[in-house]
N, C-alpha and C positions, 0 to 999 in steps of 0.2 A: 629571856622574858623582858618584857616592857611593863612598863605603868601609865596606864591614863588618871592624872592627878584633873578632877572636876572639882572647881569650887564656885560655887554659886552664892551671894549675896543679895541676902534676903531686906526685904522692907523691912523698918525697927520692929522690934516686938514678935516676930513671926518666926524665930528661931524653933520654939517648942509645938509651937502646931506643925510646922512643917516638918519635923521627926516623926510625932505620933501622927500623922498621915502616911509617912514613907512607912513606919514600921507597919502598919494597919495595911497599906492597903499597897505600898507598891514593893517592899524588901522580898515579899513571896514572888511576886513574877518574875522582876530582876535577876535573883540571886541563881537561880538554874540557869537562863538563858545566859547570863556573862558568866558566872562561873567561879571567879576569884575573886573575891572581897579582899579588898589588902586591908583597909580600914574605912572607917564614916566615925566623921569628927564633927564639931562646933565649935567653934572659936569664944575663947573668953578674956583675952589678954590682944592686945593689939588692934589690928582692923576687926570689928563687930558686928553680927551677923551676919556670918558666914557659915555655909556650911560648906565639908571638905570632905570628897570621898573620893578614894583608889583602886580600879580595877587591876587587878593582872592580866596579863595576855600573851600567848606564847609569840604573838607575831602581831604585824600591824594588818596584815591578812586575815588572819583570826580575830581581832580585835573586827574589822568591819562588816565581817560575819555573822559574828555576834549581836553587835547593834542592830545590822540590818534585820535578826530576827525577833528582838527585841522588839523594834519599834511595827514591826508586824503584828503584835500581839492587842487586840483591841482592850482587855484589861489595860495595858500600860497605857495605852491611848488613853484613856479615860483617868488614870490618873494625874497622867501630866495634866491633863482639865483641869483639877484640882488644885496644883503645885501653883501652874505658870501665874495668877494674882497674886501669890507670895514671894516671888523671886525679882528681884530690881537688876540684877547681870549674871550673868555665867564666865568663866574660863574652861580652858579644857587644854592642859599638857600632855604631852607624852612624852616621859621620864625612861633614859634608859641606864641601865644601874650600872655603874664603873665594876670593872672585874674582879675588883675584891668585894663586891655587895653581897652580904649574907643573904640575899634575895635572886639572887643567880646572875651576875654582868657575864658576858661575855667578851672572848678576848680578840 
């Protein structure tokens, strides 16, 4: 398994609109087509407004699969519309867990 660690960094203040839009309008398209939610966080302690979500993925294969149908979805289109004025940058890792990771590493 892998992890795509996304964290985006939101303009001040737009932390909580920018949840109650993901939850409302984009967690339902998303969450079928990627499949593993590892988590979705907000930062309160350090760098601020941010937000930090983790997909699973068995492969980096299936990882681009996935996106690719994803962002095929005009729902999601339309709500990135939505998102992209609340968002000031993005990152995107992929996290692969050491072999003792209670999340599956491999050896």
């Amino acid at each position: 398994m892998i992890v795509e660690q996304r964290t985006y960094t939101l303009h001040p203040g737009q932390h909580l609109k920018y949840l109650d839009t993901y939850e409302k309008e984009g967690l339902e398209i998303q969450r079928p087509i990627l499949g593993n939610l590892v988590g979705y966080f907000f930062t309160d302690i350090g760098p601020l407004n941010q937000i930090v979500h983790m997909w699973g993925y068995d492969s980096l294969d299936e990882r681009t699969k996935r996106r690719r149908k994803l962002f095929e979805d005009l729902g999601w289109r339309a709500y990135i519309q939505m998102i992209v004025p609340m968002i000031a940058s993005q990152e995107s890792k992929i996290l692969i867990p050491a072999p003792f990771s209670p999340i599956g590493g491999s050896r």
